[in-house]
N, C-alpha and C positions, 0 to 999 in steps of 0.2 A: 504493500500500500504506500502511497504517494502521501508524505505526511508535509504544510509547509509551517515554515517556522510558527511559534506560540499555538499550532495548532495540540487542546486538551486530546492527549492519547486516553490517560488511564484517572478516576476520580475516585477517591476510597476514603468514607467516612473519618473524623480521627475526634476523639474525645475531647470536648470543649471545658473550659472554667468558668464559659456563660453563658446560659442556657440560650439568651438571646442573638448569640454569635455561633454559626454553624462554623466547623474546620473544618477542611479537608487535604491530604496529600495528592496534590496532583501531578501525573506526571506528564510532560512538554514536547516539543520537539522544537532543537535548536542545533541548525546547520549540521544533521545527519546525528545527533546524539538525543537520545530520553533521558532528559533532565528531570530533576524531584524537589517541587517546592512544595510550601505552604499556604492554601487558599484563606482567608476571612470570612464570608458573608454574615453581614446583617440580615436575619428574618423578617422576611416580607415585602412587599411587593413596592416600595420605593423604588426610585432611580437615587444610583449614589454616582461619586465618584471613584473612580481606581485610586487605588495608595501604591505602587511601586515600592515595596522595604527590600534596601539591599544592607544586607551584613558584613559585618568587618572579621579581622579574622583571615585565618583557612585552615579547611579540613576540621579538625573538631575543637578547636581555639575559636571561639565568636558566633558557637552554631544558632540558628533561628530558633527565639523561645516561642511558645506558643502564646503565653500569657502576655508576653509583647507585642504580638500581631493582634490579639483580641484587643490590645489597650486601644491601638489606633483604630480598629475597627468601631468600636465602641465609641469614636466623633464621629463616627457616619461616612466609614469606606470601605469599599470591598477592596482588601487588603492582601495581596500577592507577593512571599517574601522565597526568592529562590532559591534552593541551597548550594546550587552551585556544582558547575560538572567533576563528578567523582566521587562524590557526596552522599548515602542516606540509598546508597544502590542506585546511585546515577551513572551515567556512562562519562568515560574520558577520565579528566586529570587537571583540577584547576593549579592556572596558571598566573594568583596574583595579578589581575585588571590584562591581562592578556587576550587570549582568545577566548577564555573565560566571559567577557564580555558580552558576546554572544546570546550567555545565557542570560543575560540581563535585556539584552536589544529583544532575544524573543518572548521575555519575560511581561513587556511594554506592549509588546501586540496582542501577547494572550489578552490582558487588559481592555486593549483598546479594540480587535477586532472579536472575540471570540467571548467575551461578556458582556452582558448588560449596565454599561457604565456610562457617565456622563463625559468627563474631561480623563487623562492619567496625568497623576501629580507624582514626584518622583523624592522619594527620602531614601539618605544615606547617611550610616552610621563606619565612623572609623577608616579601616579600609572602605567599606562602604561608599564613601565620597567619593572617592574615583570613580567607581562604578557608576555612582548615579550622576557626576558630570559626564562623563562618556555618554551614559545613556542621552542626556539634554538634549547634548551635541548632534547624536545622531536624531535624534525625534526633534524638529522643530518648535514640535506642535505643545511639544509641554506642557502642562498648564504652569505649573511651577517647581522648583526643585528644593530642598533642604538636605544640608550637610552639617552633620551634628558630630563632631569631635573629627570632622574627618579629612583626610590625606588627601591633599590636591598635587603634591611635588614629589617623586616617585625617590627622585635623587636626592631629596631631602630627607628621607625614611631613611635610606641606606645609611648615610652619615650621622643620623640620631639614632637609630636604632642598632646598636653594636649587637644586640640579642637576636636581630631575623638576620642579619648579612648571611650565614650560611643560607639560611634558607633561600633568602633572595637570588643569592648565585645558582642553586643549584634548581632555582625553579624558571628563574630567569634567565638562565646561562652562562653569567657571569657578573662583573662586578660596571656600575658605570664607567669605568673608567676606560674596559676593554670592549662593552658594548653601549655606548651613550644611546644610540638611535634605540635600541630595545626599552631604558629608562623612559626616552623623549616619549615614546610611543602609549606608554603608560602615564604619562603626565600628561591632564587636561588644560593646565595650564598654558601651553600653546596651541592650544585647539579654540578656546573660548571667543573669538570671534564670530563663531557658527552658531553660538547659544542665543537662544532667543527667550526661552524662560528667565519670570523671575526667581531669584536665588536669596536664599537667605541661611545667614550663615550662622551657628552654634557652637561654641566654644569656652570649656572651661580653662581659664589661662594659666591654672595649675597642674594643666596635662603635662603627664611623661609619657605617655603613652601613645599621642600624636602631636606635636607642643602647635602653640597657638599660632605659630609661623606658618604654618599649611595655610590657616585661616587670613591670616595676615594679607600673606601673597595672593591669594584668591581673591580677596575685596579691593586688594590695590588693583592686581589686573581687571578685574570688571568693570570697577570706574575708570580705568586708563583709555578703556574700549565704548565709556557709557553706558554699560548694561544697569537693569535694576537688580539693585543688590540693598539687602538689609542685613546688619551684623547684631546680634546678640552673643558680648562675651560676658562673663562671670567669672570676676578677678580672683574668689574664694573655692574656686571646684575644681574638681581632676577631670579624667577622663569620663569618670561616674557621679548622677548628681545624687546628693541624696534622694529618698522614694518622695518624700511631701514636695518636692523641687520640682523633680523627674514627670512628676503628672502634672503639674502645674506647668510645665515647657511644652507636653505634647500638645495639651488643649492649647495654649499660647501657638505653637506651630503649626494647631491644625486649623487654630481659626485663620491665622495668613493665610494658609494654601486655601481656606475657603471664600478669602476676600480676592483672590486673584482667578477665581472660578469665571 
């Protein structure tokens, strides 16, 4: 069978924490591989919007909770969060914002052509923020994007992050220094020209974990380019906010993406 990208192959109930938010594991098709994400719907016969949730992380470091897909769901969005090729009995081998990407571009169609949704709004968490710039990039059509603690500068990871360099080489191929164009390719930071969504950016400036420079660079080049861009940083927080913070950002974030609807 002729499967094309974001088209739902397989859909398989999965145990919810609310009763009013149905989950399911569905699985994808993305450029010749069956991908495994995580559905939301809200019960009942409204029209919502898509939420695009990409995770940070890879492989079982930053995997998709389910209680966090319900949270966003629970502002009124049918919530699609991918796990990413290799993942959860998915096919292939994520590749760190690589061709991994993919499963994120198909992730965006499932959304937009293969559900019942209004606009897709695109959130990214951590590494997640690449993904969901990339995604932007390629979808015009965005409603809007949010990147929450997340990595816009691929070669800025490498040099702060002394704890993934192996990883990064051995997933990457090697180090920027012996492959720049492979970093470049991964950084959204020179693509942003092509974004037409608005962007709003999340950062706690206590991060070690992605430091607030990702954020930094990201708001300076959007304004260099004039794109809309809105920055919330939080001089007192890490990479994690506290939970009374934490719910009090989503609603705060999800009412943006709903004023840019």
């Amino acid at each position: 069978m002729n499967f094309k990208n974001g088209q739902i192959i397989d859909k398989q109930r999965f145990p919810s924490p609310n009763p009013a938010i149905e989950l399911s594991v569905v699985t994808y098709y993305a450029n010749g591989l069956h991908i495994k994400g995580l559905l939301a719907e809200p019960k009942g016969e409204e029209l919502y919007d898509g939420f695009l949730y990409l995770r940070g992380g890879i492989k079982n470091v930053g995997k998709v909770r389910p209680g966090r897909i319900v949270q966003f769901a629970c502002e009124g969005f049918i919530v699609f969060a991918p796990f990413y090729r290799g993942n959860q009995g998915g096919d292939g081998n994520e590749d760190f914002a690589g061709e991994d990407r993919q499963d994120a571009f198909a992730a965006f169609i499932l959304l937009q052509k293969h559900l019942k949704v209004k606009k897709v709004h695109i959130f990214g968490f951590s590494r997640g923020g690449v993904m969901a710039l990339l995604t932007a990039i390629q979808f015009p059509e965005a409603a809007s994007v949010v990147t929450w603690g997340g990595v816009s500068d691929m070669f800025l990871t490498y040099v702060e992050r002394k704890d993934l360099r192996r990883m990064m080489k051995r997933v990457i191929g090697g180090t920027p220094t012996k492959f720049p164009d492979r970093y470049k390719y991964r950084t959204p930071l020179f693509q942003l020209e092509k974004l037409q969504a608005p962007v709003l950016i999340i950062h706690g400036e206590q991060d070690r974990n992605v430091s607030a420079e990702h954020s930094f660079r990201l708001e300076k080049r959007l304004k260099a380019l004039d794109k809309k861009v809105e920055s919330w940083y939080f001089k007192e927080y890490t990479h994690y906010f506290p939970p009374n913070v934490n719910r009090k950002t989503v609603e705060d974030l999800t009412n943006w993406m709903k004023s840019n609807e």
